[in-house]
Backbone atoms as SQL, in Angstrom:
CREATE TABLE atoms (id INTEGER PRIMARY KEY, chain TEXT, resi INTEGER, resn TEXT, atom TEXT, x REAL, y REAL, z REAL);
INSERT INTO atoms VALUES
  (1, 'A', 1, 'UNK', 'N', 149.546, 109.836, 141.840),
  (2, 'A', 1, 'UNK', 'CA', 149.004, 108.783, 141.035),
  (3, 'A', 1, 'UNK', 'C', 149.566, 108.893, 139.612),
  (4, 'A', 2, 'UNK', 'N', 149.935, 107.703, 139.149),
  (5, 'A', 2, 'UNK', 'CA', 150.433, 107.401, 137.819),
  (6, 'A', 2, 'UNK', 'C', 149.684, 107.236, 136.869),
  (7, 'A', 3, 'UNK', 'N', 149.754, 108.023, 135.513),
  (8, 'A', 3, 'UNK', 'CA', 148.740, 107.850, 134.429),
  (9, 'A', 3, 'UNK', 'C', 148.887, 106.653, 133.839),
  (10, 'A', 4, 'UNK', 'N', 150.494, 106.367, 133.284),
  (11, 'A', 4, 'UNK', 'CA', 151.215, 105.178, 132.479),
  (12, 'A', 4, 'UNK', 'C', 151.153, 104.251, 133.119),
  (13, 'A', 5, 'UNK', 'N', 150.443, 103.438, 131.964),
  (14, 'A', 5, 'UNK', 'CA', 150.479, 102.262, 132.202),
  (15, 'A', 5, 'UNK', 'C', 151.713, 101.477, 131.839),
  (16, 'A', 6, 'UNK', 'N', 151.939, 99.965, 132.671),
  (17, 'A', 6, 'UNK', 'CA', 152.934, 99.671, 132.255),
  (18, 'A', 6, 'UNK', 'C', 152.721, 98.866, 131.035),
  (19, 'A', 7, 'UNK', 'N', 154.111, 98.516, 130.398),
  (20, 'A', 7, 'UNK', 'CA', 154.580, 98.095, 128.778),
  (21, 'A', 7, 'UNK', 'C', 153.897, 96.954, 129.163),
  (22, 'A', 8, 'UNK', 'N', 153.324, 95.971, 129.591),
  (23, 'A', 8, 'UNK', 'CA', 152.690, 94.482, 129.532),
  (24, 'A', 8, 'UNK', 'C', 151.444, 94.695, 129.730),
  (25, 'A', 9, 'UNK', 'N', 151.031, 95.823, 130.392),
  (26, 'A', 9, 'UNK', 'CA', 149.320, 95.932, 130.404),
  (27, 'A', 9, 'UNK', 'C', 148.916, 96.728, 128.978),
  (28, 'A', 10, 'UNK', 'N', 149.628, 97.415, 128.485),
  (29, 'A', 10, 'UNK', 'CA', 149.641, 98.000, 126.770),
  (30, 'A', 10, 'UNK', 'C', 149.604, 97.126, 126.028),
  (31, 'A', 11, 'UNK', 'N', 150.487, 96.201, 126.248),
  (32, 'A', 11, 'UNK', 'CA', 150.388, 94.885, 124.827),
  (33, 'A', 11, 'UNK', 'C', 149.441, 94.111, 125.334),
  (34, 'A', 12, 'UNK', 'N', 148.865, 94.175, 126.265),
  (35, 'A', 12, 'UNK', 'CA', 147.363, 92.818, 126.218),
  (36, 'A', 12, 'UNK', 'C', 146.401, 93.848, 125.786),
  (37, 'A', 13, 'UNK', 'N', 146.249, 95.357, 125.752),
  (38, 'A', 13, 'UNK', 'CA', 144.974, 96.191, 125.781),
  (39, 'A', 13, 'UNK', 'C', 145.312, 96.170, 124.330),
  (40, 'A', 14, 'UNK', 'N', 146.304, 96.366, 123.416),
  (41, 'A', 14, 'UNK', 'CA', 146.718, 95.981, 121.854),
  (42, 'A', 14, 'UNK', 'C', 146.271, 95.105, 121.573),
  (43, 'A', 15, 'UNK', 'N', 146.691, 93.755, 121.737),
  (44, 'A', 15, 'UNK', 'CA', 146.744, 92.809, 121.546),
  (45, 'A', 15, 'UNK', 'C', 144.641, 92.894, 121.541),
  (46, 'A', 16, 'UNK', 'N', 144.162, 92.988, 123.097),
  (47, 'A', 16, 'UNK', 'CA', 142.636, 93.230, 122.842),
  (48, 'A', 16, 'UNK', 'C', 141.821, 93.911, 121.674),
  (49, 'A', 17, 'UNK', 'N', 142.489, 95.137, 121.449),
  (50, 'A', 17, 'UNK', 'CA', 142.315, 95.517, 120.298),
  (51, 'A', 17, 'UNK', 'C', 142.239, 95.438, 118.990),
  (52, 'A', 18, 'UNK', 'N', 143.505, 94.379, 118.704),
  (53, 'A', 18, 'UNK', 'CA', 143.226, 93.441, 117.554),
  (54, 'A', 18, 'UNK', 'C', 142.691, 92.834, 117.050),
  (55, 'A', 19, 'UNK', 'N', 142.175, 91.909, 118.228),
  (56, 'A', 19, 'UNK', 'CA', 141.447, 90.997, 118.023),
  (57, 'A', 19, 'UNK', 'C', 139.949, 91.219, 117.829),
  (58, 'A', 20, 'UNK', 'N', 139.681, 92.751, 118.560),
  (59, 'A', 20, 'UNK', 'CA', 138.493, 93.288, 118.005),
  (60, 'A', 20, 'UNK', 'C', 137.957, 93.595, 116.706),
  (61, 'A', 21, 'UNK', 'N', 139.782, 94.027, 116.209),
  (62, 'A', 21, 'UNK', 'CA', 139.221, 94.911, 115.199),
  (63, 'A', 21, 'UNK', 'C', 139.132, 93.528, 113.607),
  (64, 'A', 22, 'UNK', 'N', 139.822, 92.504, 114.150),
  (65, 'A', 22, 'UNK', 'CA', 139.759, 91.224, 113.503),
  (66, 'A', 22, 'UNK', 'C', 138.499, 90.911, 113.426),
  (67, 'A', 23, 'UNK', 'N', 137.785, 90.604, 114.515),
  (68, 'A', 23, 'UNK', 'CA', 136.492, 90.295, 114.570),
  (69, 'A', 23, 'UNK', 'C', 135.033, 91.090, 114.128),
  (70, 'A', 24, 'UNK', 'N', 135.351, 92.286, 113.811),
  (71, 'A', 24, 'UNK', 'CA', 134.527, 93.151, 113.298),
  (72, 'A', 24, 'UNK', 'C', 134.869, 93.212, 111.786),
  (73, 'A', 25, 'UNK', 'N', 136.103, 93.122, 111.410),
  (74, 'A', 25, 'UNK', 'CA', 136.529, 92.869, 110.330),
  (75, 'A', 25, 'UNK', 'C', 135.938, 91.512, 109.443),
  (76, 'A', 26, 'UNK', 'N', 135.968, 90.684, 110.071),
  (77, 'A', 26, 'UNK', 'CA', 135.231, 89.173, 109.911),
  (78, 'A', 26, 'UNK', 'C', 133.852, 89.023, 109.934),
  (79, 'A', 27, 'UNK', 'N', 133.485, 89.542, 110.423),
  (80, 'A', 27, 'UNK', 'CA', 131.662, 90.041, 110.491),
  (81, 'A', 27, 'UNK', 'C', 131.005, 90.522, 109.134),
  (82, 'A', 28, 'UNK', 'N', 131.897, 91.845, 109.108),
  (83, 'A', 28, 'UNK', 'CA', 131.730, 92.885, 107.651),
  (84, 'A', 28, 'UNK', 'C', 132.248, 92.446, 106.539),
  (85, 'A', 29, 'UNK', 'N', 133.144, 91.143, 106.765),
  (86, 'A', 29, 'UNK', 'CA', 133.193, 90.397, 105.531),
  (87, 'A', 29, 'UNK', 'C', 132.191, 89.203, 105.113),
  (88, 'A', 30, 'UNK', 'N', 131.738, 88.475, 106.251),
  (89, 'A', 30, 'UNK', 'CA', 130.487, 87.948, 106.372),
  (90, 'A', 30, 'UNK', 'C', 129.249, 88.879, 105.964),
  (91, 'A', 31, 'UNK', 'N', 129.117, 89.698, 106.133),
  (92, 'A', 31, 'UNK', 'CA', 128.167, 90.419, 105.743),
  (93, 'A', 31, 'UNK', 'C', 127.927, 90.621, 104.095),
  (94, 'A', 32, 'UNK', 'N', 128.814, 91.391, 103.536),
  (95, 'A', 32, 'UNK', 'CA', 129.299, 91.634, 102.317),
  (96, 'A', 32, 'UNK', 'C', 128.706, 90.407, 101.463),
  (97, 'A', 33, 'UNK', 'N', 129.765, 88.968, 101.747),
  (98, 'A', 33, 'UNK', 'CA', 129.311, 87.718, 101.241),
  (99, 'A', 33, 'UNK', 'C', 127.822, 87.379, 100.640),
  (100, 'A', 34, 'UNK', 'N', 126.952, 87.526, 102.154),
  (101, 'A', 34, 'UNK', 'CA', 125.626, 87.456, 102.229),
  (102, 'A', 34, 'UNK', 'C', 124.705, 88.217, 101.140),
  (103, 'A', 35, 'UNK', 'N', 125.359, 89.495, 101.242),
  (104, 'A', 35, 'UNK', 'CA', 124.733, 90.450, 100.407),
  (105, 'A', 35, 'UNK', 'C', 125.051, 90.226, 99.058),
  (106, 'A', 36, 'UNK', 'N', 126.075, 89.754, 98.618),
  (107, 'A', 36, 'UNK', 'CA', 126.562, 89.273, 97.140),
  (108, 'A', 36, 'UNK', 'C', 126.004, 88.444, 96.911),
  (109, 'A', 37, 'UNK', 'N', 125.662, 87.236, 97.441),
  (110, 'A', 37, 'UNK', 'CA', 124.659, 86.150, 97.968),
  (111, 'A', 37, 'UNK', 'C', 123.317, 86.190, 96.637),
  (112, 'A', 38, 'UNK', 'N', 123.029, 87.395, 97.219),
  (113, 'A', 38, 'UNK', 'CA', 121.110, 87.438, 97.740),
  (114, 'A', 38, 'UNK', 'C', 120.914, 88.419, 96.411),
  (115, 'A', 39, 'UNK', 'N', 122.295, 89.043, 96.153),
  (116, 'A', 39, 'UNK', 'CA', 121.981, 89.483, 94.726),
  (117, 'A', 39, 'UNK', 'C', 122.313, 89.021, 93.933),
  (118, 'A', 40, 'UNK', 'N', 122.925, 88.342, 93.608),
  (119, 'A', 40, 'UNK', 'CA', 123.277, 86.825, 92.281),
  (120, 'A', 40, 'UNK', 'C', 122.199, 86.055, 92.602),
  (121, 'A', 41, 'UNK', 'N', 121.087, 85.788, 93.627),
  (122, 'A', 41, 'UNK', 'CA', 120.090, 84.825, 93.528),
  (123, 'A', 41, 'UNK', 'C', 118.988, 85.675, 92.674),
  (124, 'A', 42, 'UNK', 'N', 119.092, 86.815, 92.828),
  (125, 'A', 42, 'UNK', 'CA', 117.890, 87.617, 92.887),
  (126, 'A', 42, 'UNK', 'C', 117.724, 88.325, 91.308),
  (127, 'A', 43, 'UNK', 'N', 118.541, 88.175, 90.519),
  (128, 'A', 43, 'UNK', 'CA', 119.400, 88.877, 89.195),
  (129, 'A', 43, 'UNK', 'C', 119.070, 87.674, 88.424),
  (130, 'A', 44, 'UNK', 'N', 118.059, 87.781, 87.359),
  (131, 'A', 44, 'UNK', 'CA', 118.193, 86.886, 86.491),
  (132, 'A', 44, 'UNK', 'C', 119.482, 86.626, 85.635),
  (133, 'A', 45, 'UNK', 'N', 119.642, 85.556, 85.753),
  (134, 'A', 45, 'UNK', 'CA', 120.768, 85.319, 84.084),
  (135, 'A', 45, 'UNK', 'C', 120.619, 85.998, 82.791),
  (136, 'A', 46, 'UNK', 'N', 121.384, 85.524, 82.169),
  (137, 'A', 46, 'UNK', 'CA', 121.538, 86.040, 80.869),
  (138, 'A', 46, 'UNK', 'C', 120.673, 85.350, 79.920),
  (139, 'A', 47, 'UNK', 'N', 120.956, 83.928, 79.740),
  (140, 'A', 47, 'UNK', 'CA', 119.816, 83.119, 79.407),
  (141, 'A', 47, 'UNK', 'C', 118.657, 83.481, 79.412),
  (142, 'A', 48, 'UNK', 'N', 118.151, 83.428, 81.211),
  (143, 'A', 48, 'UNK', 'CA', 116.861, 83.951, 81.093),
  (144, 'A', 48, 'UNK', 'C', 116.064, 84.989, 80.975),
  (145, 'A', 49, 'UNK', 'N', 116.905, 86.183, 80.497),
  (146, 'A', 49, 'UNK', 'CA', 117.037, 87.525, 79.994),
  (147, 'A', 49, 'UNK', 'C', 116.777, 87.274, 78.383),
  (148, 'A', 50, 'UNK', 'N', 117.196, 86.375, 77.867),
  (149, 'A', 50, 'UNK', 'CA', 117.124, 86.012, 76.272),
  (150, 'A', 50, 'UNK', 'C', 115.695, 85.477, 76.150),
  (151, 'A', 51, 'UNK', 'N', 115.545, 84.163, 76.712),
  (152, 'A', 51, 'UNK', 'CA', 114.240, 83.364, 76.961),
  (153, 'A', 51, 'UNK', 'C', 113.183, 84.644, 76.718),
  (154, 'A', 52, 'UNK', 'N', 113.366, 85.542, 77.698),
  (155, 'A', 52, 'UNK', 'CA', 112.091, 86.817, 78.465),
  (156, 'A', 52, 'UNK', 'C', 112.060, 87.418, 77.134),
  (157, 'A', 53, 'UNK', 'N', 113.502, 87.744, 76.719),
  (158, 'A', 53, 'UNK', 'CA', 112.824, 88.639, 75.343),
  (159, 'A', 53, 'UNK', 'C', 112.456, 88.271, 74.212),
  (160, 'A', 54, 'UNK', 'N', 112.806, 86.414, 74.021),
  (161, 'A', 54, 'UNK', 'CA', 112.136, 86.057, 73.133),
  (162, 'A', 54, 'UNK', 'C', 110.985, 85.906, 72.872),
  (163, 'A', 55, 'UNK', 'N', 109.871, 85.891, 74.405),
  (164, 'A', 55, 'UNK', 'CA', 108.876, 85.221, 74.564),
  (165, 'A', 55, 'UNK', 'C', 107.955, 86.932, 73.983),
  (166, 'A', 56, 'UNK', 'N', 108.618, 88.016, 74.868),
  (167, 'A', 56, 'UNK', 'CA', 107.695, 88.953, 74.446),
  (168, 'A', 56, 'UNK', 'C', 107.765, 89.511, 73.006),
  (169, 'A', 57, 'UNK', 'N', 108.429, 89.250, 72.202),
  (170, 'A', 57, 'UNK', 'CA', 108.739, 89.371, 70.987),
  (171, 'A', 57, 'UNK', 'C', 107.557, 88.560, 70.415),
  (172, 'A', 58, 'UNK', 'N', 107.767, 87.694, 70.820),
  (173, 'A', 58, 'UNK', 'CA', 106.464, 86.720, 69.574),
  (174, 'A', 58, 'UNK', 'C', 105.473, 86.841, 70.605),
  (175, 'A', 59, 'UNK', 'N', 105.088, 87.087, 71.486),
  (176, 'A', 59, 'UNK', 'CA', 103.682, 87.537, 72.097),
  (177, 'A', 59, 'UNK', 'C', 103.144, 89.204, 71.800),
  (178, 'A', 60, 'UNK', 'N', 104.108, 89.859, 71.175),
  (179, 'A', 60, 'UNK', 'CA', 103.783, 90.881, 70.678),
  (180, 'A', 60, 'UNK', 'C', 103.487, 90.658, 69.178),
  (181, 'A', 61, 'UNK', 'N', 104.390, 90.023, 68.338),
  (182, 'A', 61, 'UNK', 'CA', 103.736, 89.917, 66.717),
  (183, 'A', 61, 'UNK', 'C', 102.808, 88.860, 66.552),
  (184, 'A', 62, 'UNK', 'N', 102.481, 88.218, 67.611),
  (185, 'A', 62, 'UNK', 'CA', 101.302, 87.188, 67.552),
  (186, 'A', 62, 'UNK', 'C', 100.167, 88.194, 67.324),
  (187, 'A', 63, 'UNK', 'N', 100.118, 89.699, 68.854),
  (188, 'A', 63, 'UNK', 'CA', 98.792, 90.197, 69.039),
  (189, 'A', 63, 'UNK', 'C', 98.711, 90.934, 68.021),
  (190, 'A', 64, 'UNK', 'N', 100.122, 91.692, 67.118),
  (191, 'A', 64, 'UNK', 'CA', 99.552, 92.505, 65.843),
  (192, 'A', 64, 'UNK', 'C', 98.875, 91.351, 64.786),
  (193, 'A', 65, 'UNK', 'N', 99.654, 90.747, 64.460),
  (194, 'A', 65, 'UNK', 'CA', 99.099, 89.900, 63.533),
  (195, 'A', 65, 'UNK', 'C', 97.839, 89.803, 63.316),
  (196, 'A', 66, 'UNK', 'N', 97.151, 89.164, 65.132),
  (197, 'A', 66, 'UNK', 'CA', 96.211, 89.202, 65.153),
  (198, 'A', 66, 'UNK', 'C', 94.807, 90.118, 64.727),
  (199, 'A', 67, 'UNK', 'N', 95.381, 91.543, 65.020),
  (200, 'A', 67, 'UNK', 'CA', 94.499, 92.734, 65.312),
  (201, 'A', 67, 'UNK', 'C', 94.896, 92.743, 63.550),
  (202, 'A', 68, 'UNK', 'N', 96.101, 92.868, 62.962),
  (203, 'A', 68, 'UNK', 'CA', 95.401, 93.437, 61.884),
  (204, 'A', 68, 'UNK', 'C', 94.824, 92.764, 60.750),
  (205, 'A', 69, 'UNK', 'N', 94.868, 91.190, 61.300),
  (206, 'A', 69, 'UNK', 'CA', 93.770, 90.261, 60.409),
  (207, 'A', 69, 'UNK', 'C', 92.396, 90.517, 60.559),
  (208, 'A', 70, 'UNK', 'N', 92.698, 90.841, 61.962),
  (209, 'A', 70, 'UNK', 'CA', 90.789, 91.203, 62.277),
  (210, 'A', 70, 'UNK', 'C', 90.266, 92.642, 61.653),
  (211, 'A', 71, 'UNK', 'N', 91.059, 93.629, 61.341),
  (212, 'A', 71, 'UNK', 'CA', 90.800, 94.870, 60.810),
  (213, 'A', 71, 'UNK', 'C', 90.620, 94.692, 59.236),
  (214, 'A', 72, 'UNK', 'N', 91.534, 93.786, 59.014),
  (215, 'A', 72, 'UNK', 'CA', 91.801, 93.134, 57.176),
  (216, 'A', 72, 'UNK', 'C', 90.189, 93.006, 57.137),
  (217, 'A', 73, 'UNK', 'N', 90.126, 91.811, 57.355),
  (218, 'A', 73, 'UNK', 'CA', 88.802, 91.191, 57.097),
  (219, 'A', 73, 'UNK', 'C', 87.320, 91.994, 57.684),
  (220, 'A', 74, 'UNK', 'N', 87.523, 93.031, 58.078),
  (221, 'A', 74, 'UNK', 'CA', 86.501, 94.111, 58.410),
  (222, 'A', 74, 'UNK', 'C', 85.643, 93.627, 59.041),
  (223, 'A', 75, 'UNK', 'N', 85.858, 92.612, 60.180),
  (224, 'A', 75, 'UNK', 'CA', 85.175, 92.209, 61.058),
  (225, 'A', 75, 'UNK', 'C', 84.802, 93.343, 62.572),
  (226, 'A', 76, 'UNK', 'N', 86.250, 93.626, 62.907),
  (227, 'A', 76, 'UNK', 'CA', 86.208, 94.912, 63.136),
  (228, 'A', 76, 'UNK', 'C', 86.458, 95.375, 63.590),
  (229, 'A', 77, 'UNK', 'N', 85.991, 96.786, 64.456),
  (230, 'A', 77, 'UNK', 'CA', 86.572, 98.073, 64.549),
  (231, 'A', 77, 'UNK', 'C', 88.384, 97.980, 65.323),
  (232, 'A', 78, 'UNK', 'N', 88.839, 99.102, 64.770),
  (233, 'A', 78, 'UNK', 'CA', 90.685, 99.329, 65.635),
  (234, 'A', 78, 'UNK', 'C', 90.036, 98.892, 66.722),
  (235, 'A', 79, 'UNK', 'N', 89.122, 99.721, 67.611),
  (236, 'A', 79, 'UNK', 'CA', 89.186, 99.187, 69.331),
  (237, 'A', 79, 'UNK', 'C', 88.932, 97.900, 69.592),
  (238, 'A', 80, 'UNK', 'N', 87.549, 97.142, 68.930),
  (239, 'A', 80, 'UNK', 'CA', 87.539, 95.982, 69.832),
  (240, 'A', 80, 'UNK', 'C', 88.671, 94.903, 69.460),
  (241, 'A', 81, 'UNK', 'N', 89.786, 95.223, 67.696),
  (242, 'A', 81, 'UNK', 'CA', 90.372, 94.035, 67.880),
  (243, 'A', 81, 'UNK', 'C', 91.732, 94.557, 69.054),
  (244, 'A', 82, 'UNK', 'N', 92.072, 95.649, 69.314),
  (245, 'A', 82, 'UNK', 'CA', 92.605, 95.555, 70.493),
  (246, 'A', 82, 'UNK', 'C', 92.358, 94.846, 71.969),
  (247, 'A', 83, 'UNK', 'N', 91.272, 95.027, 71.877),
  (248, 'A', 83, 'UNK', 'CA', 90.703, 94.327, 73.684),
  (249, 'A', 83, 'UNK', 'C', 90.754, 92.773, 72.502),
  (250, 'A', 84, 'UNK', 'N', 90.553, 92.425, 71.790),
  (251, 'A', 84, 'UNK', 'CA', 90.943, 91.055, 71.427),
  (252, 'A', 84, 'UNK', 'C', 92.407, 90.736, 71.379),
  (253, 'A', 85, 'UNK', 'N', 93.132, 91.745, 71.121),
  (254, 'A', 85, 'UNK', 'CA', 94.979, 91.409, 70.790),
  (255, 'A', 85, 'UNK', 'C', 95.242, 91.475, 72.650),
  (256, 'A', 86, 'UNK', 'N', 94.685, 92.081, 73.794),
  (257, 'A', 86, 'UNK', 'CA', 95.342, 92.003, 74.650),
  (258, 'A', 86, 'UNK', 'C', 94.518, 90.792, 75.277),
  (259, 'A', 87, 'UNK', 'N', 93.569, 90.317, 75.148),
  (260, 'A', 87, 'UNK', 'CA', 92.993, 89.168, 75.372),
  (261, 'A', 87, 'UNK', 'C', 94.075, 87.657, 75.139),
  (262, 'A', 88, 'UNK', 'N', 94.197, 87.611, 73.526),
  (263, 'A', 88, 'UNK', 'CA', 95.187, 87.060, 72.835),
  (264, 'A', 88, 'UNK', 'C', 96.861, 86.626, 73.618),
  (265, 'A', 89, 'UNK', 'N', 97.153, 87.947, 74.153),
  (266, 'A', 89, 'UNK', 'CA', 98.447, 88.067, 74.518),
  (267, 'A', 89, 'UNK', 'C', 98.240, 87.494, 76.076),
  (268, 'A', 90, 'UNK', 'N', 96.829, 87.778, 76.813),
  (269, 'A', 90, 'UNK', 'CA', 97.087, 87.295, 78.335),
  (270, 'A', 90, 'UNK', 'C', 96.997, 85.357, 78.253),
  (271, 'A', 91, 'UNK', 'N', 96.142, 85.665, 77.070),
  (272, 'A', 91, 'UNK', 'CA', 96.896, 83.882, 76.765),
  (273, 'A', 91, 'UNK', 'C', 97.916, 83.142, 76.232),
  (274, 'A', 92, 'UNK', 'N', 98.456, 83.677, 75.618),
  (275, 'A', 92, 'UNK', 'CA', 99.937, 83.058, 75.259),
  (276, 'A', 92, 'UNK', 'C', 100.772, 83.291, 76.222),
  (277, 'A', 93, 'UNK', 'N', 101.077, 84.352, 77.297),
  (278, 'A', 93, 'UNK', 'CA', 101.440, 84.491, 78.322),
  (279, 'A', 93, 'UNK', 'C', 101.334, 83.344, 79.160),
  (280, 'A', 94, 'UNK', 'N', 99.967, 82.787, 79.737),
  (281, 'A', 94, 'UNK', 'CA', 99.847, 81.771, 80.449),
  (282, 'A', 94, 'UNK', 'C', 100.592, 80.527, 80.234),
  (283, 'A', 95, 'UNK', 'N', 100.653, 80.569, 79.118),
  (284, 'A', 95, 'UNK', 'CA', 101.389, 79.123, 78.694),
  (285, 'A', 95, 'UNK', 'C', 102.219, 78.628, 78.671);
């Protein structure tokens, strides 16, 4: 019994092979795509990276402001105008 195969049954089992390795190749580039996809959807912009830090910027010197007008005017104590500055801030947030 003969191991070798002949030269025309080699080039179709090649040829099979190619086309495998094409097609797996094409998959894992499909794949890749998808995944680049889903993370550019998922990644805020730059813009809205600016927007975000503008907003917490003035929702933060809104709540000092706040707290230390209320300490100014000795209405009162450091703690409660805190639970008032984070009060303050869950509303400008909403908005």
């Amino acid at each position: 019994m003969s191991t070798q195969t002949s030269p025309r049954r080699a080039n179709h089992q090649d040829d099979l092979l190619v086309g495998l390795a094409k097609s797996i190749g094409a998959t894992l580039g499909t794949l890749v795509a998808k995944a680049n996809a889903a993370k550019e959807a998922l990644t805020p912009s730059k813009p809205a990276r600016r927007r975000l830090a503008k907003t917490v910027k003035r929702t933060k010197s809104a709540g000092k402001r706040l707290a230390k007008g209320a300490v100014a005017a000795g209405k009162t104590g450091v703690r409660s105008s805190h639970r008032t500055t984070k009060k303050t801030l869950r509303r400008t947030k909403k908005r």
